[in-house]
N, CA, C and O atoms as a printed pandas DataFrame, in Angstrom:
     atom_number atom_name residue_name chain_id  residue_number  x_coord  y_coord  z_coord
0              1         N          UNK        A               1   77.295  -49.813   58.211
1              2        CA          UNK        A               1   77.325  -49.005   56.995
2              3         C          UNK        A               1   75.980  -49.118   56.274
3              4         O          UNK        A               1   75.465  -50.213   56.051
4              5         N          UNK        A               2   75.558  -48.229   56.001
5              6        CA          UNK        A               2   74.035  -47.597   54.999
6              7         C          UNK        A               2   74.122  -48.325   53.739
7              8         O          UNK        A               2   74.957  -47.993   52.897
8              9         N          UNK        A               3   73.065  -49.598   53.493
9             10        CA          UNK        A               3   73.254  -49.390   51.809
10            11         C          UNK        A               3   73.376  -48.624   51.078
11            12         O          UNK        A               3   73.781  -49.102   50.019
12            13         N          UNK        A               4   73.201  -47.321   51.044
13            14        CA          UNK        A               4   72.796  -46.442   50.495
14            15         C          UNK        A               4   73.977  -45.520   50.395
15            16         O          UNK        A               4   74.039  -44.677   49.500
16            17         N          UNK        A               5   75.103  -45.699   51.485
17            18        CA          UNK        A               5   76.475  -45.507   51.338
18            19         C          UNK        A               5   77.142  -45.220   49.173
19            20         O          UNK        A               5   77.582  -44.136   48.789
20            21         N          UNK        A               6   77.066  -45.913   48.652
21            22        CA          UNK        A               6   77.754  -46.306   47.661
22            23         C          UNK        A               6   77.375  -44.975   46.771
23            24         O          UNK        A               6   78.192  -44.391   46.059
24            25         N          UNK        A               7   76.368  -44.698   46.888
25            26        CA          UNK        A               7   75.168  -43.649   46.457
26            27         C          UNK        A               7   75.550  -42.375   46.717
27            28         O          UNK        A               7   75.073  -41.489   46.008
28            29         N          UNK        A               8   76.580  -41.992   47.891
29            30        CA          UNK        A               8   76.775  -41.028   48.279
30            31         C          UNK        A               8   77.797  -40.142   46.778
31            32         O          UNK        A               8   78.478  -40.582   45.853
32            33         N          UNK        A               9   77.453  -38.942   47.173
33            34        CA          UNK        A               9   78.400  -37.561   45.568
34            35         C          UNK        A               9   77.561  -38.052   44.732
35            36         O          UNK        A               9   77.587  -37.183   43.861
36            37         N          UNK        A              10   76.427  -39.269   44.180
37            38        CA          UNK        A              10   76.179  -39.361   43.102
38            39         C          UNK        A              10   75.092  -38.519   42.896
39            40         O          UNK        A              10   74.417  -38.205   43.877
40            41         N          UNK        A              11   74.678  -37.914   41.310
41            42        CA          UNK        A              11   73.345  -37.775   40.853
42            43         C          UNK        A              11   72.151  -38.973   41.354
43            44         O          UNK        A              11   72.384  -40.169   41.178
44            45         N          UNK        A              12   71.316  -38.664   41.767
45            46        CA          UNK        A              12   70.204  -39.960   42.012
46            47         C          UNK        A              12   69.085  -39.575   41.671
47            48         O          UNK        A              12   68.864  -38.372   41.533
48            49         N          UNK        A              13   68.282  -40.368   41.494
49            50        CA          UNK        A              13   66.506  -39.879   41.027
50            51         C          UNK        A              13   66.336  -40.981   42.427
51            52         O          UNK        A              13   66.955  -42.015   42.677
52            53         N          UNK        A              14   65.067  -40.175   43.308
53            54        CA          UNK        A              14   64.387  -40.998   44.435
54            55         C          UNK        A              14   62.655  -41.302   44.107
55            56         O          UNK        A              14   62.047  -40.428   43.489
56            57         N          UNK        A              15   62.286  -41.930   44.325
57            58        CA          UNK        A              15   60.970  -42.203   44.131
58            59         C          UNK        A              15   60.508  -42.475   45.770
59            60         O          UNK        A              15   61.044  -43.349   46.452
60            61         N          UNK        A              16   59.496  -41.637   46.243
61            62        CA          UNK        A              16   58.568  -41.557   47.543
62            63         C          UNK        A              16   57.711  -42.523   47.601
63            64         O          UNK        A              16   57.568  -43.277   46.639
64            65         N          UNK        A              17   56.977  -42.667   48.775
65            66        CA          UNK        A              17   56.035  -43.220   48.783
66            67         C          UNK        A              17   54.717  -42.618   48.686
67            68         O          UNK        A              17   53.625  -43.150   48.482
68            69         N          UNK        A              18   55.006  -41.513   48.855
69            70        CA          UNK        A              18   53.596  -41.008   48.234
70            71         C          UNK        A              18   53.504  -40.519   46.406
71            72         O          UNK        A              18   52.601  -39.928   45.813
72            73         N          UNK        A              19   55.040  -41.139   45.817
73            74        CA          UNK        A              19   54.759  -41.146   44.550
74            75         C          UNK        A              19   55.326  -40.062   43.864
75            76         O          UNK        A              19   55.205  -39.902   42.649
76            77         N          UNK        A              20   56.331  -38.845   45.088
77            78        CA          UNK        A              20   57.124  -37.967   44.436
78            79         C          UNK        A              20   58.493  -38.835   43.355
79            80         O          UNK        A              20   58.848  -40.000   43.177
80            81         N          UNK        A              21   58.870  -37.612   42.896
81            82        CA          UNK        A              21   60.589  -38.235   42.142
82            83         C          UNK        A              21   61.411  -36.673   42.280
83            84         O          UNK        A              21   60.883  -35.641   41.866
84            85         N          UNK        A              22   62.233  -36.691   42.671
85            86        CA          UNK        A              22   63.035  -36.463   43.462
86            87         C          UNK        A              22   64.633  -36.487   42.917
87            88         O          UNK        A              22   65.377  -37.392   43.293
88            89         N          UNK        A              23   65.077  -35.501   42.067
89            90        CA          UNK        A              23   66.219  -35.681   41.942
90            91         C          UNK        A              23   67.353  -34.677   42.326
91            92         O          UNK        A              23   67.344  -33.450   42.424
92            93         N          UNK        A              24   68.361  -35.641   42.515
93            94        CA          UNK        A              24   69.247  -34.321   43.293
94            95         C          UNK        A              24   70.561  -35.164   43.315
95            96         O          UNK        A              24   70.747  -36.265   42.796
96            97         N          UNK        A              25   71.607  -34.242   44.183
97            98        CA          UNK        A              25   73.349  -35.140   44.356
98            99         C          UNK        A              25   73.056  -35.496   46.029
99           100         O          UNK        A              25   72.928  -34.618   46.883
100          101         N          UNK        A              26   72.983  -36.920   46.287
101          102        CA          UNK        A              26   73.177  -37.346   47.098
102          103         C          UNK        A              26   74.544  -37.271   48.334
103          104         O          UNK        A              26   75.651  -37.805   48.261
104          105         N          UNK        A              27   74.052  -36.531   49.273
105          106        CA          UNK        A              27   75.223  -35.952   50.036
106          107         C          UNK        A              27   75.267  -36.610   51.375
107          108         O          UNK        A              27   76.305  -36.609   52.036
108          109         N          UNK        A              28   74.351  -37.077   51.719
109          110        CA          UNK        A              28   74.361  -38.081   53.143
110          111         C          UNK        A              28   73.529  -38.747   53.432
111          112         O          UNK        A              28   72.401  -38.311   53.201
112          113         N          UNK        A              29   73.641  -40.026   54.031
113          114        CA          UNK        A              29   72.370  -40.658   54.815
114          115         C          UNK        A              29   73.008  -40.657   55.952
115          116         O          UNK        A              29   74.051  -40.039   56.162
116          117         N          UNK        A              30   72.035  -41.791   57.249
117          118        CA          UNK        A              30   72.011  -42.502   58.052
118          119         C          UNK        A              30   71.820  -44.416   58.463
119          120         O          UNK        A              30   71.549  -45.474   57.896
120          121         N          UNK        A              31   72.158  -43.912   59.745
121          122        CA          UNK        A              31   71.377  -45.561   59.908
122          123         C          UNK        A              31   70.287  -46.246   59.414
123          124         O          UNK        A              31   70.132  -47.393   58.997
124          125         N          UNK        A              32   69.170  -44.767   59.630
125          126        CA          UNK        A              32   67.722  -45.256   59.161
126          127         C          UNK        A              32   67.485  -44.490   57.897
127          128         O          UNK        A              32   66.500  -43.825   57.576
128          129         N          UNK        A              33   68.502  -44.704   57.304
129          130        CA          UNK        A              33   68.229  -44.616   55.497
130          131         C          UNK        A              33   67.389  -43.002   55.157
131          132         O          UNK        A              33   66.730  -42.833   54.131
132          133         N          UNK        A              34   67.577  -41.907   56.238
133          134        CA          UNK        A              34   67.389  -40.553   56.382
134          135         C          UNK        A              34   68.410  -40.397   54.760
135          136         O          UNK        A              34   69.373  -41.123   54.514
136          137         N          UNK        A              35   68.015  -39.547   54.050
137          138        CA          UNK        A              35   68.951  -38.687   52.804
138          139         C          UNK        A              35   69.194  -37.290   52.838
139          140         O          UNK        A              35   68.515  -36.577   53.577
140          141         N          UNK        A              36   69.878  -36.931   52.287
141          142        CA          UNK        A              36   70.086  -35.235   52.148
142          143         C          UNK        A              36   70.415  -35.350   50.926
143          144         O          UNK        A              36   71.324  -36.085   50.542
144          145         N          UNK        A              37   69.761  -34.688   50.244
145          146        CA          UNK        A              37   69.889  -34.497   48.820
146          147         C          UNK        A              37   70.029  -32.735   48.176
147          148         O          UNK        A              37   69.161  -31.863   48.212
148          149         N          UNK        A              38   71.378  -32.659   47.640
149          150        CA          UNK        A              38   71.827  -31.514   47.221
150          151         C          UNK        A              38   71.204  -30.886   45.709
151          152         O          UNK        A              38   70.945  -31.687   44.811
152          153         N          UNK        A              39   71.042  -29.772   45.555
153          154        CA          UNK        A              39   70.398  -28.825   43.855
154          155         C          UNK        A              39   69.272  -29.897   44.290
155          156         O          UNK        A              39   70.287  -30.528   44.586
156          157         N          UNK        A              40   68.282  -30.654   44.593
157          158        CA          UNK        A              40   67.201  -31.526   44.197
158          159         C          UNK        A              40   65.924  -30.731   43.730
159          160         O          UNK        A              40   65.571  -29.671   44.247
160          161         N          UNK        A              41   65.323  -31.313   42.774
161          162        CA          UNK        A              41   64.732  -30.924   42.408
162          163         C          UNK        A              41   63.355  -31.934   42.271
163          164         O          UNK        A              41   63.570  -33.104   42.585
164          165         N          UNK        A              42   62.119  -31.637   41.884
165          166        CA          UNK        A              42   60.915  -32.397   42.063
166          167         C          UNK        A              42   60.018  -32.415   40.759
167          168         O          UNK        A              42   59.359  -31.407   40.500
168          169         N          UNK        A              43   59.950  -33.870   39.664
169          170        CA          UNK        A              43   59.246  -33.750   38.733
170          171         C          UNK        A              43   58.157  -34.330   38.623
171          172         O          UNK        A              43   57.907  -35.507   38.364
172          173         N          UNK        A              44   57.204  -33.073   38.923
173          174        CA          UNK        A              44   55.392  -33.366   38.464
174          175         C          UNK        A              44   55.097  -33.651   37.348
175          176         O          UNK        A              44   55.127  -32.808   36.452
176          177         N          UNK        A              45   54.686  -35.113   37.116
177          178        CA          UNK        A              45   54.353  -35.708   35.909
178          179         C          UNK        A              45   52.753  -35.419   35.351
179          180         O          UNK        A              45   51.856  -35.990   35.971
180          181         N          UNK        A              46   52.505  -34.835   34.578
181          182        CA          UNK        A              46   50.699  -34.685   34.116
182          183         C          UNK        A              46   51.173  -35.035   32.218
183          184         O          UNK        A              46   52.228  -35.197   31.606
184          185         N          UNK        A              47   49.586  -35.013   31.840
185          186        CA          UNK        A              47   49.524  -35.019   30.734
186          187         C          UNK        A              47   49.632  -33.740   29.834
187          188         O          UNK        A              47   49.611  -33.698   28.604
188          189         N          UNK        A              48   49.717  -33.014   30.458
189          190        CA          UNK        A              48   50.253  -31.402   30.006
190          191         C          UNK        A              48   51.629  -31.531   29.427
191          192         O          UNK        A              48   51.934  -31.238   28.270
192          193         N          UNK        A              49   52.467  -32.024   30.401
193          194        CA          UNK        A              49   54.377  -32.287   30.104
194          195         C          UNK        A              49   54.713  -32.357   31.780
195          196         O          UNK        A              49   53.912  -32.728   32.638
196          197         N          UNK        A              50   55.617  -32.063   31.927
197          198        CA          UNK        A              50   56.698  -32.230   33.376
198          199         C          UNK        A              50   57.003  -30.676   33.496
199          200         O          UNK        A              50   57.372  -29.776   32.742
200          201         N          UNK        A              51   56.704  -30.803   34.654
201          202        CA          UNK        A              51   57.015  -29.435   35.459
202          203         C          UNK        A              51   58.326  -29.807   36.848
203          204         O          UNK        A              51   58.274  -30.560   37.820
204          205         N          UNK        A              52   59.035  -29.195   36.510
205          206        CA          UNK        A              52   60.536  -29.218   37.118
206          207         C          UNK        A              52   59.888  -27.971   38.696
207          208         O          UNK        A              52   59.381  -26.851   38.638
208          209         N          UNK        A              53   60.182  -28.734   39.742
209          210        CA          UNK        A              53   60.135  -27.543   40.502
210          211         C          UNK        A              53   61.655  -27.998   41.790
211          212         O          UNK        A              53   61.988  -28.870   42.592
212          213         N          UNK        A              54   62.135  -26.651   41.196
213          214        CA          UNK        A              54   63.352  -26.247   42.621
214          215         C          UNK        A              54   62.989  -26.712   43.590
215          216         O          UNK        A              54   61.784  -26.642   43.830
216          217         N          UNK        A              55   64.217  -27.626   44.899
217          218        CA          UNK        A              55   63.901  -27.551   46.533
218          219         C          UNK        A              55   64.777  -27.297   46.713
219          220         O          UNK        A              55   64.621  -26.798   47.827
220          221         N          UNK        A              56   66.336  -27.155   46.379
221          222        CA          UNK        A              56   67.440  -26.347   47.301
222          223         C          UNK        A              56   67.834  -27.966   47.780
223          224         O          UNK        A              56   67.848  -29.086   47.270
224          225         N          UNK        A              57   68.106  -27.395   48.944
225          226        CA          UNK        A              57   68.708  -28.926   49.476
226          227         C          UNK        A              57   67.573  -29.533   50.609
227          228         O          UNK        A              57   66.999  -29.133   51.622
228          229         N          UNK        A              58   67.613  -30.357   50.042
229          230        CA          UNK        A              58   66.224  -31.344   50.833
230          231         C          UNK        A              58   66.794  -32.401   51.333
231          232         O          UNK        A              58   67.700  -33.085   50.858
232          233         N          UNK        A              59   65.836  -32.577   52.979
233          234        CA          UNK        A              59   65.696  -33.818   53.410
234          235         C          UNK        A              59   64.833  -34.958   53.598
235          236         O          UNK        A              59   64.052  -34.884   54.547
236          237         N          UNK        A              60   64.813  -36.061   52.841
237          238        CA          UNK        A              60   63.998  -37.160   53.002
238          239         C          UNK        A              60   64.027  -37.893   54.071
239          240         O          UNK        A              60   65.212  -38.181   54.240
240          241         N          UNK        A              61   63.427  -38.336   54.847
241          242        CA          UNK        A              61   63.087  -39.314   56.177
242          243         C          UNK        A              61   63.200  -40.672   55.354
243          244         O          UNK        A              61   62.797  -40.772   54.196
244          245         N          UNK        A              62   63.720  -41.583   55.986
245          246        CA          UNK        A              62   64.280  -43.026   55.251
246          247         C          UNK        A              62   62.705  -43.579   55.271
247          248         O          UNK        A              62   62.423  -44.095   54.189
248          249         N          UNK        A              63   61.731  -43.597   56.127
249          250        CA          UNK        A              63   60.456  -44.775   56.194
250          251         C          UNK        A              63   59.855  -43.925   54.714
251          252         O          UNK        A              63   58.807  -44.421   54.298
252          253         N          UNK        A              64   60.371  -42.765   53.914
253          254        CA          UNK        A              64   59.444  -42.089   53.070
254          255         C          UNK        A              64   60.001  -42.687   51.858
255          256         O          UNK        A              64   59.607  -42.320   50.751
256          257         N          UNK        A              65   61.129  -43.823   52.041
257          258        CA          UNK        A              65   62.049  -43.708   50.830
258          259         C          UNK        A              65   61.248  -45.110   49.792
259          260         O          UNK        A              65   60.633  -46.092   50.209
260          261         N          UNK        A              66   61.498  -44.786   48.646
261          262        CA          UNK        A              66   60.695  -46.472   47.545
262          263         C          UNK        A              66   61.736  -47.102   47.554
263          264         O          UNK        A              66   62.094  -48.140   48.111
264          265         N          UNK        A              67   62.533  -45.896   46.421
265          266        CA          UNK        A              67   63.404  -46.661   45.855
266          267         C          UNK        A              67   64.397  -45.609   45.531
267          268         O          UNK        A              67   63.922  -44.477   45.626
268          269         N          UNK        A              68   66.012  -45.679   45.071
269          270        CA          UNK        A              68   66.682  -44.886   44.803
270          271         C          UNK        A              68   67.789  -45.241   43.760
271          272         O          UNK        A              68   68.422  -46.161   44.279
272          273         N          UNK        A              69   68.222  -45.009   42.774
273          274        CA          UNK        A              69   69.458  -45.185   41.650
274          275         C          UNK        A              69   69.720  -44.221   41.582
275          276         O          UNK        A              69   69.196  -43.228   42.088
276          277         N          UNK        A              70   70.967  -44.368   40.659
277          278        CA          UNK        A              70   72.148  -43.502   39.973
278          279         C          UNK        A              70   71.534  -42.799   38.655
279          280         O          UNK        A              70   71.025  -43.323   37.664
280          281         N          UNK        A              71   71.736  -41.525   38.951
281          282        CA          UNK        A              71   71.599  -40.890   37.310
282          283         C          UNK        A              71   72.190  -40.769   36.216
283          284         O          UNK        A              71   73.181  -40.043   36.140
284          285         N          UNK        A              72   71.714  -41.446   35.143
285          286        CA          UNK        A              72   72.607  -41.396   34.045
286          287         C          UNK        A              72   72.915  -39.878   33.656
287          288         O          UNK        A              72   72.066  -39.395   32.907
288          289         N          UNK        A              73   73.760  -39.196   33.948
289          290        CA          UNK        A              73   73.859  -37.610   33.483
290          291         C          UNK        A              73   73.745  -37.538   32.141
291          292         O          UNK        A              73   72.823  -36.834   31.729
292          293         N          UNK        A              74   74.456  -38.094   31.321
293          294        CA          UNK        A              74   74.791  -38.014   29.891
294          295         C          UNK        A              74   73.458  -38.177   29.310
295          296         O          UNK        A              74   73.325  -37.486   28.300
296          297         N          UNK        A              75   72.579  -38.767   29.576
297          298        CA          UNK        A              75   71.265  -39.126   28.965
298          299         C          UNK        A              75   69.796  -37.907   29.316
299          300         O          UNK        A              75   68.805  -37.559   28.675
300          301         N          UNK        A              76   70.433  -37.540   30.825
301          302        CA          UNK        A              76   69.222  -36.589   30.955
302          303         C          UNK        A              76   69.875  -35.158   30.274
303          304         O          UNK        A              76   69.303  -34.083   30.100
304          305         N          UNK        A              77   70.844  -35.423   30.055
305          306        CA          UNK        A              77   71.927  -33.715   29.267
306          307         C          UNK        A              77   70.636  -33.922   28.017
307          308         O          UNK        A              77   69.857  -33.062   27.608
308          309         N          UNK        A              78   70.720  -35.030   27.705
309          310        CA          UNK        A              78   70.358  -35.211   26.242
310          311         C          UNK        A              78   69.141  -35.226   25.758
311          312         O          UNK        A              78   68.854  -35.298   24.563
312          313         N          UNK        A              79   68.324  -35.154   26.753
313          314        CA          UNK        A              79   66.208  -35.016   26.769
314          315         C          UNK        A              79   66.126  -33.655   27.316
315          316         O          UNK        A              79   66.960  -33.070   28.007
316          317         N          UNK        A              80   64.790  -33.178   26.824
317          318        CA          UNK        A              80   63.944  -32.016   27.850
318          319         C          UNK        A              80   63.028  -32.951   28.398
319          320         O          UNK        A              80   62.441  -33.646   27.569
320          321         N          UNK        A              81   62.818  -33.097   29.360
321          322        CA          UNK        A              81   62.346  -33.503   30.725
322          323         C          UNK        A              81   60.899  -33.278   30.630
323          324         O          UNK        A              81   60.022  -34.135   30.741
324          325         N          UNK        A              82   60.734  -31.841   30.380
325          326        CA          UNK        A              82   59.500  -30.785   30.573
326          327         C          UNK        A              82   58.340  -31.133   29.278
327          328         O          UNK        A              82   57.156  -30.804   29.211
328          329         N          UNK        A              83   59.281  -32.015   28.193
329          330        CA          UNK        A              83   58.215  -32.477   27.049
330          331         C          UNK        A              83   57.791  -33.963   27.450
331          332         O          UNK        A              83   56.972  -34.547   26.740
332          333         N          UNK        A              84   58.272  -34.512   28.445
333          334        CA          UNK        A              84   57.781  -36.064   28.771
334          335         C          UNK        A              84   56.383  -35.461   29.311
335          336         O          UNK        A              84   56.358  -34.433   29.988
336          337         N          UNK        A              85   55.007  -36.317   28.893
337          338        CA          UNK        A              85   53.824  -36.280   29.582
338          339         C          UNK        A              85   53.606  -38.130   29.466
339          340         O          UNK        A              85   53.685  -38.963   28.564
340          341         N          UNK        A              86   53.247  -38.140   31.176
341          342        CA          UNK        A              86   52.379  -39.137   31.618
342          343         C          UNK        A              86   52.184  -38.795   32.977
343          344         O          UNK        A              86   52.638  -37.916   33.711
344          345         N          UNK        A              87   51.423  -39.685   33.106
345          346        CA          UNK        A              87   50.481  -40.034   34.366
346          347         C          UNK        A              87   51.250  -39.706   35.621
347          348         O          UNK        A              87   52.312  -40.320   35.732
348          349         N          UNK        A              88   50.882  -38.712   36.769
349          350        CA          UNK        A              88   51.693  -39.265   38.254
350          351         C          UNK        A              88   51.679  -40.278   38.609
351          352         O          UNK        A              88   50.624  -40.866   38.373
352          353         N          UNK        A              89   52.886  -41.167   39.436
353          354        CA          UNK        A              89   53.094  -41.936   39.673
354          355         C          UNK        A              89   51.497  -41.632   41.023
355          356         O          UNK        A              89   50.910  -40.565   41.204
356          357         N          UNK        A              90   51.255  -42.815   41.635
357          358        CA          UNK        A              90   49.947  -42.890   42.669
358          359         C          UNK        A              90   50.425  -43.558   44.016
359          360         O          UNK        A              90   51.091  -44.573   44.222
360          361         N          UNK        A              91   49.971  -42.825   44.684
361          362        CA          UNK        A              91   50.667  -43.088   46.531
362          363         C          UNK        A              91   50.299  -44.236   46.429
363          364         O          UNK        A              91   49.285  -44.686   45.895
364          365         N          UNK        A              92   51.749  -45.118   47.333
365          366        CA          UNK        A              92   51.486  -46.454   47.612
366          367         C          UNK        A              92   50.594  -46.980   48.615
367          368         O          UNK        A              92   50.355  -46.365   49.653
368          369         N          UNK        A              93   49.974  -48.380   48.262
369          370        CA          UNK        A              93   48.959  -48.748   49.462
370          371         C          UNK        A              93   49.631  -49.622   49.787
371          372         O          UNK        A              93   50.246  -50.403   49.061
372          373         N          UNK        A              94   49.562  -49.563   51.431
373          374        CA          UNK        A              94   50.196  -50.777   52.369
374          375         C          UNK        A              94   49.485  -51.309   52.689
375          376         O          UNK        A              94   49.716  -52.278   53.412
């Protein structure tokens, strides 16, 4: 069984290794921690604000994965997203 099992129907925010974020309803993994992520969507962080961009349903490759949690729904109901400005997160060095 997938750690990542528990995770499954939930809202999740994913963080990449090249520093995307990634949110969407978690609808499946695998062995090798592969995701399918349902409505997901992708937030580009600049000092301008956050730009929300649509992917439909996306698949992540598990070696691409950082890190992954649960979305608090009630809390992102409750922000605009699009007025947060900071910095992109910066591709990881191995």
């Amino acid at each position: 069984m997938s750690l990542l099992q528990p995770y499954v129907n939930l809202d999740v925010l994913v963080i990449t290794i090249d520093g995307r974020v990634l949110v969407g309803k978690l609808r499946g993994t695998d062995q090798a921690s592969n995701i399918i992520l349902e409505k997901c969507h992708e937030r580009v962080f600049s000092s301008e604000g956050t730009e929300v961009i649509s992917l439909g349903l996306f698949l992540l490759r598990g070696d691409n994965l950082v890190t992954i949690g649960e979305l608090d729904t009630e809390k992102e109901a409750a922000i605009d997203i699009t007025e947060i400005k900071a910095d992109p997160l910066s591709e990881l060095k191995l």
